[in-house]
C-alpha positions in Angstrom: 51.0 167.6 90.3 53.1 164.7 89.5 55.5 165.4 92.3 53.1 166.3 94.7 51.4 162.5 93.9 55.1 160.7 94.6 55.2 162.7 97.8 52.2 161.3 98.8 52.8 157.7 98.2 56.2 157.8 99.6 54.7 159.2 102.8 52.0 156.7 103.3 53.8 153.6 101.9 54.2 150.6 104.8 58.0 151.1 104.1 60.0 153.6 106.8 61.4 155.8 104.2 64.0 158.6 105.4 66.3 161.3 103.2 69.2 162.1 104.8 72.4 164.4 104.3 76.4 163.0 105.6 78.4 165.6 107.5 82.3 165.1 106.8 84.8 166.5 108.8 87.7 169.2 108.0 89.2 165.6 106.5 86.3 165.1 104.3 85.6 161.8 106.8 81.9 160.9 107.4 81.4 162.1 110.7 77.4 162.7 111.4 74.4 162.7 108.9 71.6 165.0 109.2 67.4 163.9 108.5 65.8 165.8 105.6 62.7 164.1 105.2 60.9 160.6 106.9 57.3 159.3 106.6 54.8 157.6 108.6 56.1 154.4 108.8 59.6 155.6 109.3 58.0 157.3 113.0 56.1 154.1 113.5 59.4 151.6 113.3 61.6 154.5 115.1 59.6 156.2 117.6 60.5 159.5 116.1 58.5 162.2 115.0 59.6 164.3 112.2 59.1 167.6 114.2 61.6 166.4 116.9 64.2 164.6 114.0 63.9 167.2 110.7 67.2 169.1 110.5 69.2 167.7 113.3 71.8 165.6 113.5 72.0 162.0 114.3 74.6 162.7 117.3 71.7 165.2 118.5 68.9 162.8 117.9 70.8 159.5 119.0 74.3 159.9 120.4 74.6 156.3 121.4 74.8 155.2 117.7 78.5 155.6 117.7 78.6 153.2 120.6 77.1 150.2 118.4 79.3 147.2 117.1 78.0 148.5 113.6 79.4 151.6 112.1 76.4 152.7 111.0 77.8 156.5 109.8 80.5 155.1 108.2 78.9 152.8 105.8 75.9 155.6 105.3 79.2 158.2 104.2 80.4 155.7 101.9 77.5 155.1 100.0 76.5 158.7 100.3 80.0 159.8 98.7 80.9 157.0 96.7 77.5 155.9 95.6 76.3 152.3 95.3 73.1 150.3 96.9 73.6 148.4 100.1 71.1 146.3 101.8 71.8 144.8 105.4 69.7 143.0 108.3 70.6 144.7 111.3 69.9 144.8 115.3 69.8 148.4 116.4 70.9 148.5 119.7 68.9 151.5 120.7 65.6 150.2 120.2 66.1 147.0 120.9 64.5 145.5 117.4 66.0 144.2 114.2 65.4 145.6 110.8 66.3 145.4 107.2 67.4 148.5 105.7 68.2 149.2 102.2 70.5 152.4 101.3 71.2 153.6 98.6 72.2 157.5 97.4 70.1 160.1 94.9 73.0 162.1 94.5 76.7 162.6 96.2 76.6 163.7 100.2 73.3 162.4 100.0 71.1 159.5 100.5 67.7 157.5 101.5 67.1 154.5 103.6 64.2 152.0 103.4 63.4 150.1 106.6 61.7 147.4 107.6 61.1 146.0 111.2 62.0 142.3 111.1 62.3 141.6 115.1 59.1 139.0 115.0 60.8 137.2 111.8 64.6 136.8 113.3 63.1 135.5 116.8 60.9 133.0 114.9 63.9 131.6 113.1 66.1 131.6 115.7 63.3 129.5 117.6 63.2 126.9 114.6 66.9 126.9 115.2 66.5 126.4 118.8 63.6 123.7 118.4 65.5 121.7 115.7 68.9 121.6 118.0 66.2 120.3 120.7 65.3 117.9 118.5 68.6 116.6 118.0 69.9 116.6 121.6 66.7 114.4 122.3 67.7 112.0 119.9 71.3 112.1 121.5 70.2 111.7 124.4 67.6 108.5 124.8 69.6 105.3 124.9 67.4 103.8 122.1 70.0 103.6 119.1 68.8 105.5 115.7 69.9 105.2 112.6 68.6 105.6 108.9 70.4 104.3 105.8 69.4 104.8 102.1 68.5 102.2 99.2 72.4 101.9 98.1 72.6 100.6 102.1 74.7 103.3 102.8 73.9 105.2 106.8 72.1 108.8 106.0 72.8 109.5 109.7 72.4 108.2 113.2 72.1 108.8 116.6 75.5 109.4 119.0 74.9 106.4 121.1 74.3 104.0 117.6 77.9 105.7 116.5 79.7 105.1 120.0 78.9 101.8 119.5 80.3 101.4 116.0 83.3 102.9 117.8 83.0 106.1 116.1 83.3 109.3 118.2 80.9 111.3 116.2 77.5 110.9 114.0 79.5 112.5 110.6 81.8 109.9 111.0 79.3 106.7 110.2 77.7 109.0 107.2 77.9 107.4 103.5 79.7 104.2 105.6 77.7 100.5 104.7 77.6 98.1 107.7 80.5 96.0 105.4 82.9 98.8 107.1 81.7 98.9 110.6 82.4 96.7 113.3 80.0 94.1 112.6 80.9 93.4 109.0 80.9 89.6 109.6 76.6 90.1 110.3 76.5 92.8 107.1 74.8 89.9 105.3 71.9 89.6 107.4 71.5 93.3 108.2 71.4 94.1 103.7 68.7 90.9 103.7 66.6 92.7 106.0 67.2 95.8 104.4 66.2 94.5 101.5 63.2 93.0 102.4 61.7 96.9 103.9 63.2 98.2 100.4 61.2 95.6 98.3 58.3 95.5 100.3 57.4 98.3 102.2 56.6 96.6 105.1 57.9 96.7 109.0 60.2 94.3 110.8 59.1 95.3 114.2 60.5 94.0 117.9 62.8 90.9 116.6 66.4 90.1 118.2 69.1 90.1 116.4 73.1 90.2 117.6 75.3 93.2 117.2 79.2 93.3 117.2 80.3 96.5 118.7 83.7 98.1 118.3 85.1 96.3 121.5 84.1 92.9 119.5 81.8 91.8 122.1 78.4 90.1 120.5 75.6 92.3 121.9 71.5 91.1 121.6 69.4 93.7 120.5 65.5 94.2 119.9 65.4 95.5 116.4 62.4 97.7 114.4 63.3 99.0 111.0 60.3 100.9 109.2 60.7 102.1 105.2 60.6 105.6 104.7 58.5 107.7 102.0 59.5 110.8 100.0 56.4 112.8 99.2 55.7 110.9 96.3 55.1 108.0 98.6 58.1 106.5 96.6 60.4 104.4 99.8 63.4 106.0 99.4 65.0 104.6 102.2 65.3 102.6 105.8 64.9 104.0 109.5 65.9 101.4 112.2 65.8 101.6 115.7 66.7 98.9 118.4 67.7 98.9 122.2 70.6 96.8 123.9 69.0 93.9 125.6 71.7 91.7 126.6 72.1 91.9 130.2 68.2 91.2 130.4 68.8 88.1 128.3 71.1 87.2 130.6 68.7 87.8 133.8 66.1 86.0 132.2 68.2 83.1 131.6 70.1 82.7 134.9 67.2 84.5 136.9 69.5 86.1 138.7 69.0 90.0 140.2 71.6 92.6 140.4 71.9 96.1 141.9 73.4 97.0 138.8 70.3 95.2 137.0 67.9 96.9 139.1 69.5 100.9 138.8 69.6 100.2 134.6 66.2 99.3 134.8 65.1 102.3 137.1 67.1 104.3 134.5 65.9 103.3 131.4 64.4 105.4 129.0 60.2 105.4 129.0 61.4 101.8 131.0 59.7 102.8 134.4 61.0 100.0 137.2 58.8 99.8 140.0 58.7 97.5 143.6 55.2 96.0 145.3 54.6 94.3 148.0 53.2 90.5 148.2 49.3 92.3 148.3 50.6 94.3 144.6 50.8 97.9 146.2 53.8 100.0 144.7 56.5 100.8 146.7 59.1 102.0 144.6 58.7 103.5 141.2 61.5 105.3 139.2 60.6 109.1 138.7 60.7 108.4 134.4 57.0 107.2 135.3 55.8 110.8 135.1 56.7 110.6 131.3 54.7 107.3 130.7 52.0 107.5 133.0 51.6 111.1 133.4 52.1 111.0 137.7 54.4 111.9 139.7 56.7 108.9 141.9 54.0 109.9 144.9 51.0 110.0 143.3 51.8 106.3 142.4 53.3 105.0 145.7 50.6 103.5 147.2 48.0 102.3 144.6 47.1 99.0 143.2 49.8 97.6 140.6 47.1 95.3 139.1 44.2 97.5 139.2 44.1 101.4 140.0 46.1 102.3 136.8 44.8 99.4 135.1 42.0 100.1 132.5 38.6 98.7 134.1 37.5 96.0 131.7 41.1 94.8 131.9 41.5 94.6 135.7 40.4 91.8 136.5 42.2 89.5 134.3 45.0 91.4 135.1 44.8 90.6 138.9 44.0 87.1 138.4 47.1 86.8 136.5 49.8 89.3 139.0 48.5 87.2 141.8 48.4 83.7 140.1 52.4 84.8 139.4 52.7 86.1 142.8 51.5 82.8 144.2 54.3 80.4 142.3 56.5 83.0 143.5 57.1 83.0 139.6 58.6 85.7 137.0 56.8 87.8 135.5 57.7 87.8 131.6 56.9 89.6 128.8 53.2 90.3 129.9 51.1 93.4 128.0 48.8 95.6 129.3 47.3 98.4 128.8 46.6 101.3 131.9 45.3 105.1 131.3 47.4 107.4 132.1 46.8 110.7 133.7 45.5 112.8 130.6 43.5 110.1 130.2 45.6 107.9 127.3 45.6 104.7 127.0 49.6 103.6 126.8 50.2 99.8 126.3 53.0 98.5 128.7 55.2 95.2 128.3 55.4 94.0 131.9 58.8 92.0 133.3 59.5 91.2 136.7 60.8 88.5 139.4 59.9 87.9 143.3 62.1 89.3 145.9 62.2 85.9 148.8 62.8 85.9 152.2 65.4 83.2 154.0 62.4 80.5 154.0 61.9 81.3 150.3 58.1 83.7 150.8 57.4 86.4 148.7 58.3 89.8 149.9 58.2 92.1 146.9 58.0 92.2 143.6 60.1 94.4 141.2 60.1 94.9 137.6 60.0 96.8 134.6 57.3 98.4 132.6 58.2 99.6 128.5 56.1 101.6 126.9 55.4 99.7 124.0 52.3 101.9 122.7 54.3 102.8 119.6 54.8 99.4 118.8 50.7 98.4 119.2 50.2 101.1 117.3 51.9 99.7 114.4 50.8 96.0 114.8 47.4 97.6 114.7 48.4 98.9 111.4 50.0 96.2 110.1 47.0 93.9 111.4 44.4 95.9 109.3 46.9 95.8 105.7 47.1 91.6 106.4 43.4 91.8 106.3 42.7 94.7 103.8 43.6 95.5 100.3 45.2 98.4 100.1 43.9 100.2 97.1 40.3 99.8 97.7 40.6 99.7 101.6 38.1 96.3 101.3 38.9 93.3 102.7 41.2 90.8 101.3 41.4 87.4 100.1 43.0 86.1 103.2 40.2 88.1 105.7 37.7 86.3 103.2 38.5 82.8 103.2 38.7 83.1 107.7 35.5 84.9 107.3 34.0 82.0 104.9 35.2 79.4 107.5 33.3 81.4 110.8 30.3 82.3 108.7 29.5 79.0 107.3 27.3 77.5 110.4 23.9 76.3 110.0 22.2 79.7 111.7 23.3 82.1 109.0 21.7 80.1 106.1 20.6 80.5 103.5 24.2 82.0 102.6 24.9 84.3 99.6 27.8 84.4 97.9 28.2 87.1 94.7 30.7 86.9 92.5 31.5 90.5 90.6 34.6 91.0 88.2 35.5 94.6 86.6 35.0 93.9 82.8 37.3 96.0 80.6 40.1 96.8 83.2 43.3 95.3 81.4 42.1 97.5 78.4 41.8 100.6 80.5 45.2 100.1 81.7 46.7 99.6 78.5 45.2 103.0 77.5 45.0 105.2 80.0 47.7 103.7 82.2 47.2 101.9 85.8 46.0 105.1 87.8 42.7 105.1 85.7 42.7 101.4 86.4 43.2 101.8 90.1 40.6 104.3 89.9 37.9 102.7 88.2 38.7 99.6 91.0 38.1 101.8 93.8 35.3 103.6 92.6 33.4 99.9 91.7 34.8 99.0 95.3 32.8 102.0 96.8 29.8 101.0 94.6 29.6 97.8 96.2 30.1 99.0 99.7 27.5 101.9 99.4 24.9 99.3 98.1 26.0 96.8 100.5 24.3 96.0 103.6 26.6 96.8 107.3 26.6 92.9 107.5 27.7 91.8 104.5 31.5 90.7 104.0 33.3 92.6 100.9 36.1 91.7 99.6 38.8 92.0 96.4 40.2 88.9 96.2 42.2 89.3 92.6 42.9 92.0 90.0 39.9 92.6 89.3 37.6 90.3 91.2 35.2 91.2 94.1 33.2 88.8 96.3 30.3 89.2 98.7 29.0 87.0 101.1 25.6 87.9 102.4 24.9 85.9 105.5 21.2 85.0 106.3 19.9 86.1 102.4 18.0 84.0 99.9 19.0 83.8 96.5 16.4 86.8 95.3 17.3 89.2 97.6 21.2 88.8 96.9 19.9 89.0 92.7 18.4 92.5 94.2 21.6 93.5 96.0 23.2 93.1 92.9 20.7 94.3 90.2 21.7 97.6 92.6 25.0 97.3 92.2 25.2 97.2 88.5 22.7 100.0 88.0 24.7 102.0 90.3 28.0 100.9 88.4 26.6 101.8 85.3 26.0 105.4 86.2 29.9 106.0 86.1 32.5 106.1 83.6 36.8 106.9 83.5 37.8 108.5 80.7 34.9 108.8 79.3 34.4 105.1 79.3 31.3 103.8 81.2 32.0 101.0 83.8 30.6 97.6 83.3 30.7 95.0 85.7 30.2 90.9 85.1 28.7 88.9 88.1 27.0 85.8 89.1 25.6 84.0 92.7 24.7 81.5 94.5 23.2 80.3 97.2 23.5 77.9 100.0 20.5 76.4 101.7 21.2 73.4 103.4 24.1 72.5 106.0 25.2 69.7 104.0 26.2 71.7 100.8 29.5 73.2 100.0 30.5 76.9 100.1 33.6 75.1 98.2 30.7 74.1 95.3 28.8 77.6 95.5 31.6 79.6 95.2 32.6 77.3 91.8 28.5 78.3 90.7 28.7 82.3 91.3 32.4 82.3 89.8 30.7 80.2 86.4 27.7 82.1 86.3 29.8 85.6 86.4 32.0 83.9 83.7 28.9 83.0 81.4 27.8 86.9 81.8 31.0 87.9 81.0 31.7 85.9 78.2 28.4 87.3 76.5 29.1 90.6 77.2 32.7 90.9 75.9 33.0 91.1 72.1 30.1 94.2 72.5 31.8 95.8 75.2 35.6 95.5 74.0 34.3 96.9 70.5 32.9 99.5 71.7 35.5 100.4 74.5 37.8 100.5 71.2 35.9 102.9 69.9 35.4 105.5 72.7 39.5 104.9 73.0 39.8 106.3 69.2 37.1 109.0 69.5 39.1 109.8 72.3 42.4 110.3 70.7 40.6 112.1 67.7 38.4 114.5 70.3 41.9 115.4 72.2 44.5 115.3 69.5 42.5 116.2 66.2 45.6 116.5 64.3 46.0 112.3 65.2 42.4 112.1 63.2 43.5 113.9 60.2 46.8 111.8 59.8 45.0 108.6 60.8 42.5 109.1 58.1 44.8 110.5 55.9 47.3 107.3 56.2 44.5 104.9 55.7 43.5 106.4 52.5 47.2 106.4 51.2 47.5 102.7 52.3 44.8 101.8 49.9 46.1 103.3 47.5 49.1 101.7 47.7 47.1 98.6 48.3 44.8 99.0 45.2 48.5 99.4 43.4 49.7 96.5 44.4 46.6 94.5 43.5 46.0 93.8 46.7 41.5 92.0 46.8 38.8 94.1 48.4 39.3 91.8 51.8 42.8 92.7 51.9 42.3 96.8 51.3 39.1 96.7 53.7 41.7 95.1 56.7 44.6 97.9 55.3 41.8 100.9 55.9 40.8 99.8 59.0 44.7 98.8 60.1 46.0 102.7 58.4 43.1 104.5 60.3 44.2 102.7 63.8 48.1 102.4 63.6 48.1 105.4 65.7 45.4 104.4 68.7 48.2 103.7 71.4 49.3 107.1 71.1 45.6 107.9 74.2 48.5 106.5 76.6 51.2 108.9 75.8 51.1 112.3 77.7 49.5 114.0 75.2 52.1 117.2 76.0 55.0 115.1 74.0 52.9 114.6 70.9 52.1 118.1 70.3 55.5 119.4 72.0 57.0 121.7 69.6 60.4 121.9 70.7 62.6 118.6 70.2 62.0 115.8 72.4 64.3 114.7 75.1 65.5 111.5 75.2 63.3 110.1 77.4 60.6 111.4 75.8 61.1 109.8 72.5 61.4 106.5 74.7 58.1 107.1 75.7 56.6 108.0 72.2 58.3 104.6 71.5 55.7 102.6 73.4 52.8 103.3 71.2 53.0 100.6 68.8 52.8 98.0 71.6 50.0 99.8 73.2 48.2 99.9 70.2 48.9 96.1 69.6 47.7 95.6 73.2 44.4 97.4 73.2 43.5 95.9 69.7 44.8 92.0 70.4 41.7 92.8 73.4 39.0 92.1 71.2 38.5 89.5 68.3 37.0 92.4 66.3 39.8 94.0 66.0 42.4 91.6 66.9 43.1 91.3 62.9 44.6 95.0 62.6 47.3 94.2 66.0 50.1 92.6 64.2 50.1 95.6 61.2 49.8 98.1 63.8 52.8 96.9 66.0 55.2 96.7 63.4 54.5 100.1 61.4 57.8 101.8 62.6 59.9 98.8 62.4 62.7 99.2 59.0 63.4 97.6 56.2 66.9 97.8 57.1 66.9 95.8 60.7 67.4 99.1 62.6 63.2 100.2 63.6 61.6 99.0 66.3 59.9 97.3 68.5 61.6 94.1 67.7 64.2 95.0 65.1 62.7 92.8 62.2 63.8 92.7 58.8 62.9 93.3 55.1 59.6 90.8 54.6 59.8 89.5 58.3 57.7 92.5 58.7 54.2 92.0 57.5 52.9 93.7 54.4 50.9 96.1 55.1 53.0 97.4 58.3 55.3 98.1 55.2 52.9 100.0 53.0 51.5 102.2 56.4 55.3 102.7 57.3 55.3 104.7 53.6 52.5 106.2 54.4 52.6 107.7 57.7 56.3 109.0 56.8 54.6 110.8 53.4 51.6 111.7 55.3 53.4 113.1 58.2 56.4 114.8 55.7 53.7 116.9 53.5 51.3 117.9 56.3 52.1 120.8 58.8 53.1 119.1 62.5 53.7 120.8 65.7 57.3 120.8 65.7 58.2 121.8 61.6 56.1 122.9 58.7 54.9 120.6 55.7 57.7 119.8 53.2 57.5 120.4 49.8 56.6 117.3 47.7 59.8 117.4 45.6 61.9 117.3 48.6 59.5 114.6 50.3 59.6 112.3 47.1 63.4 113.0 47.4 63.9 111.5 50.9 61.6 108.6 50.1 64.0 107.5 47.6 66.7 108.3 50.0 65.3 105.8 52.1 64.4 102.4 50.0 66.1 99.9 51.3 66.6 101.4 54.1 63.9 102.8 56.2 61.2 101.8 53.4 60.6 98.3 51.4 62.0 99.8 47.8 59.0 97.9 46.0 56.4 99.8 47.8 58.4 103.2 47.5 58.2 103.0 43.4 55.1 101.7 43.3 54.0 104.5 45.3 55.9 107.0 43.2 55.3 105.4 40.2 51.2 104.3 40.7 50.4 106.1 43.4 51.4 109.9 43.1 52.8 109.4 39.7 56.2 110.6 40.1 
């Protein structure tokens, strides 16, 4: 039964499966093999059937085998006499296909091979092959240079034409080289400046000259873009730069002179279509690289209007206005954009350059030029046009786009003009806690508040950290209360990390031409101040709280210790005859020494193997934390300075700042004993609980060293009576 369920699972598996039997010569030589057995999928990927294949040879069944490159009886004899397990990828001649075939043998003179048919895989990678090798020749190929270099300035790679004319004969050669070893080395300066400005700031340097020394020493002028690049962190992790050699059109444009040799480059040029028209602006001449910018062929262009068939329509006329104004002062033609739609309907943006042809009695003939495609480079000024007017995290306008709008907005027919202040309360606190991402997020999702609840009309902007403003042309001083009475309803609905938002605002609003938007802004920033100011002892205090409950609801372990090193630290306290004010601010500062711990990844405080260095660097941070979200409100601003210095040592040697016997405040020295008892006799992720022989032990080890040696014996002495 058992046998008879393998049969039947080797026959229908996906896998070709066939059992075969190697036939040796008089010398014992493999020489032929014979098929025993096959299955379904063995037919399929063959062709065979088993009634034509069972018991015959494979000379019989396929004598061409011994014909292949591969010796395919050969290696079948040696694993069937020698045993073993071979797996190859293999193209079988016969059929025509590739497959991958595993062979391996039961038992000697025998054995079984699995197949597979990979012929649809091994064509698709040797098409990625083919496509990236395309890719590569392109980049060879174009004259503009391409190279990319990494945050140590060092080149990652470049095209052949950027290493020809660094005088190398290959693209390997320039790889790990810095431009202080290339031929230019006296402009390396320049070049690492601009470097360093992409590095630092993420922006663009797009379509600047700049000179280039080549390898023959001659000073070449180049127009230059150099673009960061992102790893898929979005972390810049380097530079790509590309420029093209425009030296000889420098020199046309300055001695307006026309060459042969000018006019083939520019017919030549890469996506740089040259082109002739008569005096009436039909073409006569265009070079054939206009079928890859403008999608037509040389002849379907001959003929049309320069100025106006390829031209977009709301564009033409200005256009024509200015080719013929040009073609009338028998003037050049320089550095003139425009955009046409080409013939998939695109709209490409072209930088136009050109100069009249004259006749003996100086009249206008023709007209010849160049067109760049340039689209690229709109593309990116577009881009770079929206982030100078938009903040990037909340994709609102900016402070810059404001103050422009503020200027063309304040005119006597949108009065009365609103202006609404609004400021994120709580967000410094949030970001001490829970780190800057739960700050970014709880700006973005006020900045979508404000937007949703926002009329089309109405200018947003973040013009600070946390600071939004509105202005609401044409709305009285009621209606913008209204707008923002919405807006803090709506704001109120949400929370991050479990903490509700809460926003501060104030407005104002100007009636009459002759006031100020200078002195209404000044009102709706005062008024938002005077809300905030109310609000903010309530709202830190209780932020404060949800931050603890926090760390207690994620980490119970942290409430236990907290609690338990509060009620140690009074003892201690009580001990030392410390007043009821004093052992009130010593609870409070022992159940919250802790609280910066909400910012650490919560996977290294309960992490049961041993930290890593960096990890204990991290843990390291929560004093400071701690200190940071208590110094937020005047509550609780009393506790900070005990928290911060728990894990500093009476020896010099703790941290964070390394102070010294009493340097460190009091009761940071009585929690320091009692967080290390605490922590010693209690169960933690990474070790049991000591016993409280060896813990007492190890405190004595330590006074004067980690621990002040008063509070150690009154501990062991008052305390736990030891």
């Amino acid at each position: 039964m058992r046998e008879e369920f393998y049969k039947r699972v080797i026959y229908n598996s996906p896998i070709g499966y066939a059992y075969h039997k190697i036939v040796c010569d008089s010398k014992g030589n493999p020489c032929d093999y014979e098929y025993i057995e096959i299955n379904n999928a063995f037919e399929k990927y063959t062709g065979f059937k088993a009634e034509d294949i069972i018991g015959k040879r494979i000379s019989e069944v396929l004598p061409q085998i011994y014909e292949s490159e591969f010796n395919w009886v050969g290696i079948y004899g040696n694993i069937a006499l020698n045993g073993g397990e071979e797996e190859y990828e293999q193209y079988f001649e016969p059929f025509g296909k590739w497959y991958k075939i595993q062979v391996y043998s039961p038992e000697k003179y025998y054995f079984i091979t699995s197949i597979i048919e990979i012929t649809k895989q091994k064509l698709l990678h040797e098409k990625l092959e083919s496509s990236e090798r395309m890719l590569w020749n392109v980049m060879d190929t174009i004259p503009t240079r391409i190279f990319w270099k990494g945050l140590d300035f060092k080149y990652l790679g470049c095209s052949k034409s950027f290493a020809r004319d660094a005088g190398f004969s290959s693209s390997k050669e320039v790889i790990g080289k810095d431009d202080y070893e290339m031929s230019w080395r006296k402009l390396a300066d320049i070049y690492h400046k601009e470097d360093q400005y992409v590095f630092e700031t993420g922006c663009s340097m797009l379509d600047y000259e700049q000179c280039l020394i080549n390898s023959d020493g001659e000073t070449r002028f180049l127009r230059t873009s150099k673009i960061p690049l992102y790893d898929n962190n979005n972390n810049i992790y380097g530079m790509m730069g590309i420029y093209e050699d425009i030296t000889e059109r420098k020199k046309s444009e300055e001695l307006l002179k026309e060459s042969q040799l000018r006019y083939e480059q520019l017919a030549e040029a890469s996506r740089s279509v040259a082109w002739e028209v008569d005096k009436k602006g039909m073409y006569t001449y265009i070079s054939p690289v206009c079928e890859k910018v403008f999608g037509y062929k040389p002849e379907e262009v001959i003929g049309k209007m320069y100025f106006y068939d390829l031209a977009m329509e709301e564009d033409r006329e200005e256009i024509m206005e200015h080719g013929y104004a040009v073609l009338k002062q028998k003037g050049i033609l320089s550095d003139y954009e425009y955009r046409i739609k080409n013939k998939n309907n695109k709209v490409i943006w072209l930088l136009s350059n050109g100069f009249p042809i004259l006749d003996e009695h100086g009249e206008v003939l023709a007209f010849r030029g160049i067109d760049i495609d340039i689209t690229y480079l709109k593309e990116i000024e577009d881009k770079i046009r929206y982030l100078s007017f938009h903040d990037q995290l909340t994709g609102l306008y900016n402070r810059r786009f404001f103050e422009e709008e503020l200027k063309r907005l304040d005119t006597e027919r949108n009065l009365p003009l609103s202006l609404a202040m609004i400021d994120v309360n709580g967000l410094k606190l949030v970001n001490d806690a829970f780190g800057h991402k739960s700050g970014d997020r709880m700006l973005k999702k006020v900045g979508q508040i404000i937007k949703k609840e926002c009329r089309t009309d109405d200018i947003i902007a973040r013009i600070g950290g946390d600071e939004f403003v509105i202005l609401l042309p044409k709305t009285n001083y009621s209606d913008a209360v209204i707008i923002l009475d919405r807006i803090h309803k709506a704001v109120e609905k949400e929370n991050i990390e479990a903490i509700n938002l809460s926003i501060s605002y104030g407005c104002d609003t100007k009636r009459k031409k002759s006031e100020s938007m200078e002195d209404v802004f000044k009102i709706a920033e005062t008024n938002m101040y005077k809300l905030k100011t109310s609000q903010r002892t309530n709202l830190r205090r209780e932020t404060i709280k949800i931050i603890l409950e926090k760390l207690f609801h994620e980490i119970p372990l942290e409430e236990m210790h907290s609690n338990g090193v509060s009620q140690i630290s009074v003892s201690i306290g009580k001990a030392l005859g410390l007043n009821e004010l004093e052992l009130n601010k010593l609870k409070m500062s022992g159940l919250l020494h802790d609280i910066g711990k909400i910012a650490i990844d919560k996977d290294i405080i309960i992490k049961i193997e041993l930290l890593e260095e960096s990890e204990r660097t991290e843990i390291k941070r929560h004093p400071e934390v701690s200190y940071s979200i208590l110094s937020s409100s005047n509550e609780y601003s009393i506790f900070a300075e005990d928290v911060l210095y728990h894990h500093e040592r009476y020896d010099g040697n703790g941290y964070p700042k390394g102070l010294k016997g009493e340097e460190i405040p009091l009761n940071s020295r009585i929690i320091a004993v009692a967080d290390a008892y605490d922590s010693m006799t209690n169960d933690r992720p990474y070790r049991k609980a000591k016993e409280k022989s060896e813990v007492i032990k190890i405190l004595k080890e330590e006074a004067g060293k980690q621990f002040d040696p008063r509070i150690v014996k009154v501990f062991l002495d008052k305390v736990i009576g030891e």
